[in-house]
Backbone as XML, in Angstrom:
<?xml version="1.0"?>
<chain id="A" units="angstrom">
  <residue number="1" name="UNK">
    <atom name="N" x="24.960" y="299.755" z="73.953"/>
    <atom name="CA" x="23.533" y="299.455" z="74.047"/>
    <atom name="C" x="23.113" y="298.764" z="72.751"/>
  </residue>
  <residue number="2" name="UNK">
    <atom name="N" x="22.411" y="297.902" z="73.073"/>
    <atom name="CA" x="22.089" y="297.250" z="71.630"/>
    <atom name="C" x="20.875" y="297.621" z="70.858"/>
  </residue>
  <residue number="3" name="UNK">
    <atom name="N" x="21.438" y="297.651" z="69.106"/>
    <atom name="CA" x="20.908" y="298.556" z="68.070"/>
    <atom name="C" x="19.116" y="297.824" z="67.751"/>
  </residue>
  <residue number="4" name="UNK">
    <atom name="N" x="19.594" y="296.454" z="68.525"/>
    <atom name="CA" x="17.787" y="296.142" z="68.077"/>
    <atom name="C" x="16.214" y="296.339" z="68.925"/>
  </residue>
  <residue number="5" name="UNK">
    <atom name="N" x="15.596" y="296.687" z="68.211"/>
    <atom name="CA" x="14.186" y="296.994" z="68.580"/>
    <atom name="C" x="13.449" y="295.768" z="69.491"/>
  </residue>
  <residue number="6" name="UNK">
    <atom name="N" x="12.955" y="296.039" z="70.698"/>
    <atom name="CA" x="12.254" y="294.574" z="70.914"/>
    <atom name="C" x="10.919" y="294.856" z="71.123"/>
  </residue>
  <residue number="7" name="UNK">
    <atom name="N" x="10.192" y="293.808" z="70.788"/>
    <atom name="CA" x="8.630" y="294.124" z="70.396"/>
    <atom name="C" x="7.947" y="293.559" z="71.269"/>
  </residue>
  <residue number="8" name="UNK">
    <atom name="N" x="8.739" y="292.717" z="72.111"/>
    <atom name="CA" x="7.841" y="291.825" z="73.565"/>
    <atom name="C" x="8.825" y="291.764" z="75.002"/>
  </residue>
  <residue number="9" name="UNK">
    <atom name="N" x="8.448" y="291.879" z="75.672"/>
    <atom name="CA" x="9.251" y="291.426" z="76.901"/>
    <atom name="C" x="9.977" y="290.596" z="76.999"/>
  </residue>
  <residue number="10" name="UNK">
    <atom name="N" x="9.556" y="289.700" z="76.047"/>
    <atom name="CA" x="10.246" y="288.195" z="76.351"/>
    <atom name="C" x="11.023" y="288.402" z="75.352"/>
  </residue>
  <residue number="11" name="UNK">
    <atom name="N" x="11.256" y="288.912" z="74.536"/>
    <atom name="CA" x="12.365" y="289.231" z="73.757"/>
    <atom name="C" x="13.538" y="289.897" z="74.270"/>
  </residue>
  <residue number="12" name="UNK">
    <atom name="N" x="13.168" y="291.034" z="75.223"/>
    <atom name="CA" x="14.359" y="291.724" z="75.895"/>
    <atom name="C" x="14.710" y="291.132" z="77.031"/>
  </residue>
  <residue number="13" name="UNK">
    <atom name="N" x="13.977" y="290.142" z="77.896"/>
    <atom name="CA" x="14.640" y="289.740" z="79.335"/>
    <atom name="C" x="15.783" y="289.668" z="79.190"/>
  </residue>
  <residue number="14" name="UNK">
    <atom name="N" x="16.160" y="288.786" z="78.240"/>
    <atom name="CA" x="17.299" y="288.031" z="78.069"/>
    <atom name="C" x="18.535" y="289.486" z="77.894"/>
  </residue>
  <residue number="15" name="UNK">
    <atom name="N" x="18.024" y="290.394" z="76.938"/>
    <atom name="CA" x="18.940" y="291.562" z="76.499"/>
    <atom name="C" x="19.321" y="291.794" z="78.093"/>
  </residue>
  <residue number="16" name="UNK">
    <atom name="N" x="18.388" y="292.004" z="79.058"/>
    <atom name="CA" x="18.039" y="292.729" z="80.295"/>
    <atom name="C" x="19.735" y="292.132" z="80.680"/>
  </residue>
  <residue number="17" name="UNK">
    <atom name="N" x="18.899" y="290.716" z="80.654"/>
    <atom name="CA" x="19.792" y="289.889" z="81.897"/>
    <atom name="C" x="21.177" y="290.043" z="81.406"/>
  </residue>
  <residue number="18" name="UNK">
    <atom name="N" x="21.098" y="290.162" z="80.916"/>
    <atom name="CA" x="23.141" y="290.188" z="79.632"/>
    <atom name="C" x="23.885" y="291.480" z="80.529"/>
  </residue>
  <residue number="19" name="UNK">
    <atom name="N" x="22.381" y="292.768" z="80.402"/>
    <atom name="CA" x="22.993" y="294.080" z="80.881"/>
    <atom name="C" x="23.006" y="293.947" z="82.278"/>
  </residue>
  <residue number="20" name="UNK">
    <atom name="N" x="22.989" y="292.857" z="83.356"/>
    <atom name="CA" x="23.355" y="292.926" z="84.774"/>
    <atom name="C" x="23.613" y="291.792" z="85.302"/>
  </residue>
  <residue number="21" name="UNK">
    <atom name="N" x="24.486" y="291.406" z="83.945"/>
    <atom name="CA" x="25.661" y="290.067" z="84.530"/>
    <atom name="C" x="26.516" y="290.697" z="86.171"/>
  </residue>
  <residue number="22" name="UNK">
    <atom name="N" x="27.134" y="291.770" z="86.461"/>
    <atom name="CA" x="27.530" y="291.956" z="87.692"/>
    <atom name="C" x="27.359" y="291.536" z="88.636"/>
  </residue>
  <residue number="23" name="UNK">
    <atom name="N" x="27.354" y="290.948" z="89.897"/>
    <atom name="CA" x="26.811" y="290.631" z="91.458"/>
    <atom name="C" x="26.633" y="291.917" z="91.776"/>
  </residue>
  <residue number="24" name="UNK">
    <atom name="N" x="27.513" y="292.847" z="92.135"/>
    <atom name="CA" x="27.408" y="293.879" z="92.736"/>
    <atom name="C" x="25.745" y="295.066" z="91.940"/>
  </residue>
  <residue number="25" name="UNK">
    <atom name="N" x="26.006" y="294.812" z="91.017"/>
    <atom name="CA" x="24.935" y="295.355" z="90.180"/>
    <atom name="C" x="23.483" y="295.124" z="90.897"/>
  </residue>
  <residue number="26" name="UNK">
    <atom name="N" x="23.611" y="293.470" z="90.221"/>
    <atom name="CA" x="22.313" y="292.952" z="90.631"/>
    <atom name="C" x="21.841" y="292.793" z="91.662"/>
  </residue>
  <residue number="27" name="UNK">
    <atom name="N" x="22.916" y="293.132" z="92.636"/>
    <atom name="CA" x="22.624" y="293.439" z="94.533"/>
    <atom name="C" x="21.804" y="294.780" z="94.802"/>
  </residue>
  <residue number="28" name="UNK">
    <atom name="N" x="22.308" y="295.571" z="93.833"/>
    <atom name="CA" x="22.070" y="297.165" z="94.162"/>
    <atom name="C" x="20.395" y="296.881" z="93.841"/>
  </residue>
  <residue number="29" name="UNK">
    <atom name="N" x="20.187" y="296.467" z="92.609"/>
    <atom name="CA" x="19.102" y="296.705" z="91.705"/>
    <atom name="C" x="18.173" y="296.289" z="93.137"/>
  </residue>
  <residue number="30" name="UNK">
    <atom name="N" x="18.434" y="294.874" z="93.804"/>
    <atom name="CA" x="17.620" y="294.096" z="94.940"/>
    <atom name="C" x="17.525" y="295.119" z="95.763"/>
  </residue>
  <residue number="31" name="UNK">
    <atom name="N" x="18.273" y="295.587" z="96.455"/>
    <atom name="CA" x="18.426" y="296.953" z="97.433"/>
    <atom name="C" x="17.080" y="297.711" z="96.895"/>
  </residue>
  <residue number="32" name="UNK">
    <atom name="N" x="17.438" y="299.064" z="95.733"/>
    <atom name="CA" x="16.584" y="299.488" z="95.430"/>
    <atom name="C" x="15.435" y="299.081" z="95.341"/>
  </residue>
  <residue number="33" name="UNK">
    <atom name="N" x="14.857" y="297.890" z="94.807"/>
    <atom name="CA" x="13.625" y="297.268" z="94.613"/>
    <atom name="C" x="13.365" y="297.178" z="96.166"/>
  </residue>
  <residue number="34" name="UNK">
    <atom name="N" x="13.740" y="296.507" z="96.895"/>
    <atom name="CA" x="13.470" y="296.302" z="98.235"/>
    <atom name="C" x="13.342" y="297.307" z="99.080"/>
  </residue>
  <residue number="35" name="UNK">
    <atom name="N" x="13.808" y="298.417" z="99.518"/>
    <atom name="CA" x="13.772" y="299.521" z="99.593"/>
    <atom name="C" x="12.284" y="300.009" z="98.845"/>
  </residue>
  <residue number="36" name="UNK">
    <atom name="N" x="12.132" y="300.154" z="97.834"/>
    <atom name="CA" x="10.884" y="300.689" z="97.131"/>
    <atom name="C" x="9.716" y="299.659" z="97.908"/>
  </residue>
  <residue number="37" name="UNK">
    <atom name="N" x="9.574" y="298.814" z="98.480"/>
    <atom name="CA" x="8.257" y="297.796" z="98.969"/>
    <atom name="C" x="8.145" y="298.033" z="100.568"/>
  </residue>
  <residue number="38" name="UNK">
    <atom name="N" x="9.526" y="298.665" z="101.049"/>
    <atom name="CA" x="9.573" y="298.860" z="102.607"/>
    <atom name="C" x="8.848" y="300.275" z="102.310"/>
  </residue>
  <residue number="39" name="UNK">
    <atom name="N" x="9.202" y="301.645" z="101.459"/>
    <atom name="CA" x="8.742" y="302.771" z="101.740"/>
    <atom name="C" x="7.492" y="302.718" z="101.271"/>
  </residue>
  <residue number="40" name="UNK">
    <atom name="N" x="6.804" y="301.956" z="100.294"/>
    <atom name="CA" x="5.565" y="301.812" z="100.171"/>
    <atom name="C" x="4.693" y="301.229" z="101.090"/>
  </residue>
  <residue number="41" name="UNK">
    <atom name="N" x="5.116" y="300.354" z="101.599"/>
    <atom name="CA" x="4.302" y="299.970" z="102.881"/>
    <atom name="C" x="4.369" y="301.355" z="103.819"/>
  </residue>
  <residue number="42" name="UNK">
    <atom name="N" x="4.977" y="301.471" z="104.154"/>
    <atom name="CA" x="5.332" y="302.742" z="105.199"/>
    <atom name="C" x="4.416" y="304.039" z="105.007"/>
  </residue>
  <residue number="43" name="UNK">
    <atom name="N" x="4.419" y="303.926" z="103.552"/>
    <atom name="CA" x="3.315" y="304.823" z="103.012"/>
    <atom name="C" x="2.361" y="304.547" z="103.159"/>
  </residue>
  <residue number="44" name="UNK">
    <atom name="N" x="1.497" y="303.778" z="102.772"/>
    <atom name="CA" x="0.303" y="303.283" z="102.660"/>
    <atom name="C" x="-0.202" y="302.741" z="103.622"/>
  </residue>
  <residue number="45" name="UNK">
    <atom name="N" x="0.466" y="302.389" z="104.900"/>
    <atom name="CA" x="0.196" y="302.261" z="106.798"/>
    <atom name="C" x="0.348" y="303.860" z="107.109"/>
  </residue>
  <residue number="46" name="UNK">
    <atom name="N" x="0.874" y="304.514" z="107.305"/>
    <atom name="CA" x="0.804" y="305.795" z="107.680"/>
    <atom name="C" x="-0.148" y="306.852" z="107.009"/>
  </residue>
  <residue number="47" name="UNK">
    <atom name="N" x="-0.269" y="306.571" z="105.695"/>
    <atom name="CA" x="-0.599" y="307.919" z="104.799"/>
    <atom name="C" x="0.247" y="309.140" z="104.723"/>
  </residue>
  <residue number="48" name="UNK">
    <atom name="N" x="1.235" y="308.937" z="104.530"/>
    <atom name="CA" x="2.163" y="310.175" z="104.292"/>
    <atom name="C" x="2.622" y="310.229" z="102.956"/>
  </residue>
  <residue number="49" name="UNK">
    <atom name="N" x="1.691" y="310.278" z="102.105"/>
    <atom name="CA" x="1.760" y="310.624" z="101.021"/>
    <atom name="C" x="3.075" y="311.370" z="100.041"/>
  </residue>
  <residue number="50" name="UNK">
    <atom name="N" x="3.184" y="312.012" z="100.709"/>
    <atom name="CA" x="4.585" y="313.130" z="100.278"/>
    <atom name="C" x="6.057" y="312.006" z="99.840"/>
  </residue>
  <residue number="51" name="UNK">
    <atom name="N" x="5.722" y="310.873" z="100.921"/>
    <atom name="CA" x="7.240" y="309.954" z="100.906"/>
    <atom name="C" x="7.208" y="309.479" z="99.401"/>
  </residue>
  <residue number="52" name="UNK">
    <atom name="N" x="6.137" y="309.921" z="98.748"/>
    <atom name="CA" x="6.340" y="308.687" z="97.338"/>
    <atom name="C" x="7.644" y="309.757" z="96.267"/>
  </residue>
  <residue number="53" name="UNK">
    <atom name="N" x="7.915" y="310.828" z="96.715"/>
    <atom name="CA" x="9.038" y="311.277" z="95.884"/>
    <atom name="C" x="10.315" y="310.366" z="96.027"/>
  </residue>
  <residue number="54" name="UNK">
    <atom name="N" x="10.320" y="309.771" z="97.164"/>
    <atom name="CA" x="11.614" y="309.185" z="97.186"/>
    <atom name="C" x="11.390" y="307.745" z="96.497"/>
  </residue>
  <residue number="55" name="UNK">
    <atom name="N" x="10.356" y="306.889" z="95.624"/>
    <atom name="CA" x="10.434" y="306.201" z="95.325"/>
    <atom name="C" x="11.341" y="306.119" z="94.054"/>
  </residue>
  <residue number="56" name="UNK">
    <atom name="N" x="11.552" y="307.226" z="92.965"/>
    <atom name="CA" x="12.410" y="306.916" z="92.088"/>
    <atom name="C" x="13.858" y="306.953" z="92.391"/>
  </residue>
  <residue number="57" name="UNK">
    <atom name="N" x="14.098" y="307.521" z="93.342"/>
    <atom name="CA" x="15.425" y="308.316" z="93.710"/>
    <atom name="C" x="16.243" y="306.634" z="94.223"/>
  </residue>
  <residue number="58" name="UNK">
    <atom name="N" x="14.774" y="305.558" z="95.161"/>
    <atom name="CA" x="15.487" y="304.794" z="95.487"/>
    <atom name="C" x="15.611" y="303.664" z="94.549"/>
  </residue>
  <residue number="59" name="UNK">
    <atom name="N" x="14.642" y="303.671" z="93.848"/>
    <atom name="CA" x="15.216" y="302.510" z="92.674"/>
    <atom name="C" x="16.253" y="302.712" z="91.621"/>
  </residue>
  <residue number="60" name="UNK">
    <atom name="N" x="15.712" y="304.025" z="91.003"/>
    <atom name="CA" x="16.835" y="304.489" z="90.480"/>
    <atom name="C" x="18.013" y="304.253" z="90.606"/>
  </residue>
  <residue number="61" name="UNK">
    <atom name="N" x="17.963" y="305.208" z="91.861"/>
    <atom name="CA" x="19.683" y="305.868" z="92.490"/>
    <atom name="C" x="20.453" y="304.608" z="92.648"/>
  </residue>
  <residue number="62" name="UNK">
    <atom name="N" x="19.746" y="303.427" z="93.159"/>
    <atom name="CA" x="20.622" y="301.937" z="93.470"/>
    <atom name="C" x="20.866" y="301.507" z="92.056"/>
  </residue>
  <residue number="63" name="UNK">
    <atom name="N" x="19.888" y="301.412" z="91.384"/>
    <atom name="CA" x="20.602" y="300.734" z="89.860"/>
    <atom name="C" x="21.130" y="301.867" z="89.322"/>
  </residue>
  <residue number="64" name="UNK">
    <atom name="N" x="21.297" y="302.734" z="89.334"/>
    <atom name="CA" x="22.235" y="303.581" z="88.026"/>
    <atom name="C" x="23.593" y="303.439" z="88.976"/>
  </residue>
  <residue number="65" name="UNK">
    <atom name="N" x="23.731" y="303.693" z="89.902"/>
    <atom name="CA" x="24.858" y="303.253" z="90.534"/>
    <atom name="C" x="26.209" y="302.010" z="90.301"/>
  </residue>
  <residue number="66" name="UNK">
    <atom name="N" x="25.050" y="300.991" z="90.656"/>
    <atom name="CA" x="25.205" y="299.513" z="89.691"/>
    <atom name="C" x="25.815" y="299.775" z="88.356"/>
  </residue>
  <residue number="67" name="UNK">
    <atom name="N" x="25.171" y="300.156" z="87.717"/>
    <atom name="CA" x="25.660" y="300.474" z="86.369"/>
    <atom name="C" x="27.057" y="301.049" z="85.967"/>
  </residue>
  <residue number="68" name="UNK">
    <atom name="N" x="26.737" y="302.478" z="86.519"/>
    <atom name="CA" x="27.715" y="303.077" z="86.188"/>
    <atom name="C" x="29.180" y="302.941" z="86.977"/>
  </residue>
  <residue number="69" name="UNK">
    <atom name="N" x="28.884" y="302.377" z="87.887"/>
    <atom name="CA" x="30.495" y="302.140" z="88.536"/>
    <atom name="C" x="30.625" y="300.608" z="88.697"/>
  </residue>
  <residue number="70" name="UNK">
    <atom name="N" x="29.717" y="299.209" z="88.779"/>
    <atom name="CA" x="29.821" y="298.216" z="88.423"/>
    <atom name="C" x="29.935" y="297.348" z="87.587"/>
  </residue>
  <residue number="71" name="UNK">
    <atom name="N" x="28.445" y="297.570" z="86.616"/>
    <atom name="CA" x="28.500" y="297.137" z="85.370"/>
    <atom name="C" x="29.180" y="298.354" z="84.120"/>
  </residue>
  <residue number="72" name="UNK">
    <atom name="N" x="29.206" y="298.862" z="84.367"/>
    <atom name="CA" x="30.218" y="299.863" z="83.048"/>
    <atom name="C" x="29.024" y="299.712" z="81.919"/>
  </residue>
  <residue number="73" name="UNK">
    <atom name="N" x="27.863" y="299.928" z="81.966"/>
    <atom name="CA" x="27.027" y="299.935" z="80.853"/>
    <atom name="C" x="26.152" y="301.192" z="81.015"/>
  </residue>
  <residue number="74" name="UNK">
    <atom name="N" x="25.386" y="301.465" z="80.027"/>
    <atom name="CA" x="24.469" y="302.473" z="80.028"/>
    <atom name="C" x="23.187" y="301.765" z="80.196"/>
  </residue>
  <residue number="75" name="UNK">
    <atom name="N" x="22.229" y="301.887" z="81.595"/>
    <atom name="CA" x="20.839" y="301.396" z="81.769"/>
    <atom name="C" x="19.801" y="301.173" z="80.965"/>
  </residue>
  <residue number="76" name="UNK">
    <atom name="N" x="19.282" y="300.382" z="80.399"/>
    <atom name="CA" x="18.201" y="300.209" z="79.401"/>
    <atom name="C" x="17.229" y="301.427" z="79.832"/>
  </residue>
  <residue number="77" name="UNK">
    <atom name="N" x="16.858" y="301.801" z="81.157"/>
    <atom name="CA" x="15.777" y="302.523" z="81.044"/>
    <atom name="C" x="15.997" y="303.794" z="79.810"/>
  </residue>
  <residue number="78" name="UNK">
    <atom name="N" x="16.917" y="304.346" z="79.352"/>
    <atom name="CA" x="16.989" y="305.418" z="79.119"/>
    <atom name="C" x="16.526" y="304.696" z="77.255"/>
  </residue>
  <residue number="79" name="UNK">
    <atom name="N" x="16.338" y="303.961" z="76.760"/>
    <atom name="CA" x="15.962" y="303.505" z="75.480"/>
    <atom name="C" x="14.686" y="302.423" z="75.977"/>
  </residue>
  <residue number="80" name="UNK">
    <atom name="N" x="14.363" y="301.600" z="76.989"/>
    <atom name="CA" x="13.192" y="300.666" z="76.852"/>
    <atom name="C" x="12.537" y="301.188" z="78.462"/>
  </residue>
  <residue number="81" name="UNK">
    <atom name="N" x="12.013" y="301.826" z="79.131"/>
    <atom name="CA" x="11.645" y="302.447" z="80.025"/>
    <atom name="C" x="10.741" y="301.555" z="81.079"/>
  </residue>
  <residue number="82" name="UNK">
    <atom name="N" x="9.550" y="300.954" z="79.719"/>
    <atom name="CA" x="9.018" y="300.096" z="80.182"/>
    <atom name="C" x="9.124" y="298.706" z="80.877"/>
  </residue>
  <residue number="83" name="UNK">
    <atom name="N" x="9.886" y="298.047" z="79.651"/>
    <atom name="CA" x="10.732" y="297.071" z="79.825"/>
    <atom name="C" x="11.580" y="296.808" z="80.921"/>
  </residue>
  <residue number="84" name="UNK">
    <atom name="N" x="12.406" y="297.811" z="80.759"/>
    <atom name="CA" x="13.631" y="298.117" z="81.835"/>
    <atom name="C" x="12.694" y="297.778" z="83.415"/>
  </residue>
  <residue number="85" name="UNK">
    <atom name="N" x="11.395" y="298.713" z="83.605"/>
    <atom name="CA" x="10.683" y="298.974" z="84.644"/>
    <atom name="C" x="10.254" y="297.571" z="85.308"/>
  </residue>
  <residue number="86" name="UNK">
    <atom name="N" x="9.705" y="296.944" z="83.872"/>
    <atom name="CA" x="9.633" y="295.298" z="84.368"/>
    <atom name="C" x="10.080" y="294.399" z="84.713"/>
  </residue>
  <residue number="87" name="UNK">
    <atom name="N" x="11.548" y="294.209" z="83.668"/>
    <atom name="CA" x="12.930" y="293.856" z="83.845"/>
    <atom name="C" x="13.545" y="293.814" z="85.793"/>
  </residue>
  <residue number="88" name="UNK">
    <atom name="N" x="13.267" y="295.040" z="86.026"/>
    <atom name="CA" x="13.436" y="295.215" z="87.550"/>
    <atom name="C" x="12.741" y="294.265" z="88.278"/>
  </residue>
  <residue number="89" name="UNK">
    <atom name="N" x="11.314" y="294.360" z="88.256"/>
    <atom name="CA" x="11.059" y="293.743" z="89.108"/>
    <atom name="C" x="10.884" y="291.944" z="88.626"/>
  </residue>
  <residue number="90" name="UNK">
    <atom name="N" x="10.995" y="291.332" z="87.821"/>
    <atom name="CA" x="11.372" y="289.854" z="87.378"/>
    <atom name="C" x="12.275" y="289.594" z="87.834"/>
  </residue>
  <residue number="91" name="UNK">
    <atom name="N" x="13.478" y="290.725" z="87.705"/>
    <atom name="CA" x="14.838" y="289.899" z="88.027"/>
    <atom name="C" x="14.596" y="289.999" z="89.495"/>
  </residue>
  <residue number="92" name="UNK">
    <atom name="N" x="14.334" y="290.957" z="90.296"/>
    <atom name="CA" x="14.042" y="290.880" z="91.650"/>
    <atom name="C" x="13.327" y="289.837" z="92.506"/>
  </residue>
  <residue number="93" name="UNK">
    <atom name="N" x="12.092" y="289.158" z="91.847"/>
    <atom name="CA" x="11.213" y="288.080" z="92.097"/>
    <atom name="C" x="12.357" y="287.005" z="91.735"/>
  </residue>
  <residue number="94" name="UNK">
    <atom name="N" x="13.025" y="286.757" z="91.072"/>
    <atom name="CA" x="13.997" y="285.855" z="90.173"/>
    <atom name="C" x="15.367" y="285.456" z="91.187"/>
  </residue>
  <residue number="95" name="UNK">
    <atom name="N" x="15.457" y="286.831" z="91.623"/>
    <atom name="CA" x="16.604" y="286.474" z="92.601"/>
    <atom name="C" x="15.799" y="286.219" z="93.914"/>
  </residue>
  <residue number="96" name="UNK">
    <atom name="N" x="14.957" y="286.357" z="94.347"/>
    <atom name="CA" x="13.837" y="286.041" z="95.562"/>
    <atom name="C" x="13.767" y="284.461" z="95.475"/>
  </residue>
  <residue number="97" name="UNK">
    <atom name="N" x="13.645" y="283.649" z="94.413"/>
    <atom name="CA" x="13.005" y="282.724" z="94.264"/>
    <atom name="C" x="14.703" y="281.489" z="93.953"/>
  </residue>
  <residue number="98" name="UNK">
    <atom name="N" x="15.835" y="282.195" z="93.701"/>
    <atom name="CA" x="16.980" y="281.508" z="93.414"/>
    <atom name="C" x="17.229" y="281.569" z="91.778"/>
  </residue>
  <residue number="99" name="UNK">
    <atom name="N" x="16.265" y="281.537" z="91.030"/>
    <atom name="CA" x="16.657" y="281.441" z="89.673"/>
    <atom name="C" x="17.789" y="282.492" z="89.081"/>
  </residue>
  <residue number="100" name="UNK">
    <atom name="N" x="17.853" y="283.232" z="90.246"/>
    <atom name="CA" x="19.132" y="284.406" z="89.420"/>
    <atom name="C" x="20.173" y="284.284" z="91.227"/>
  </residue>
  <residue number="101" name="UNK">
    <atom name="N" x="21.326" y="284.176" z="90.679"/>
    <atom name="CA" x="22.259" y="283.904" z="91.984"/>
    <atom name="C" x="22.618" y="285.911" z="92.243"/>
  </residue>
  <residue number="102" name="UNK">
    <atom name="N" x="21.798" y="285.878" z="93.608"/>
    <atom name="CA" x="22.479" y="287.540" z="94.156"/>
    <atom name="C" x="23.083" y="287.148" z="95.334"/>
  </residue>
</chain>
């Protein structure tokens, strides 16, 4: 994990993007993210409130996965939380749009 501090977003994308050079990674991360916009809709048409526990489990659970058996790295969330949180969804819009090949 790298020892430097970043003070803007735009300083870490780049760290981000380094930490999910993988395909398989950056597939999962899409999964999870995607997954998180299907159960939110689902939520918020129904009102079943209760389903929002499974929102970390599914973003999460798909990228730490990624990580730990694809990319062989340790997840930024656990040192930039925020970042990391944002990181997700850029690269997700990013690979939506072609600028990142998934």
């Amino acid at each position: 994990m790298a020892e430097k501090e970043y003070t803007s977003f735009s300083q870490f994308y780049p760290f981000y993007l380094r930490e999910h050079q993988n395909t398989v990674c950056r597939r999962l991360h899409f999964v999870g993210s995607f997954l998180i916009l299907i159960t939110l809709a689902f939520i918020v048409s129904t009102g079943q409130w209760q389903y929002l526990i499974l929102l970390p489990f599914l973003g999460y659970g798909f990228a730490w996965v990624g990580h730990f058996f694809f990319e062989h790295n340790r997840p930024a969330t656990f040192i930039y939380p925020l970042y990391s949180f944002l990181g997700d969804w850029v690269m997700f819009k990013d690979m939506l749009t072609g600028k990142i090949k998934f």
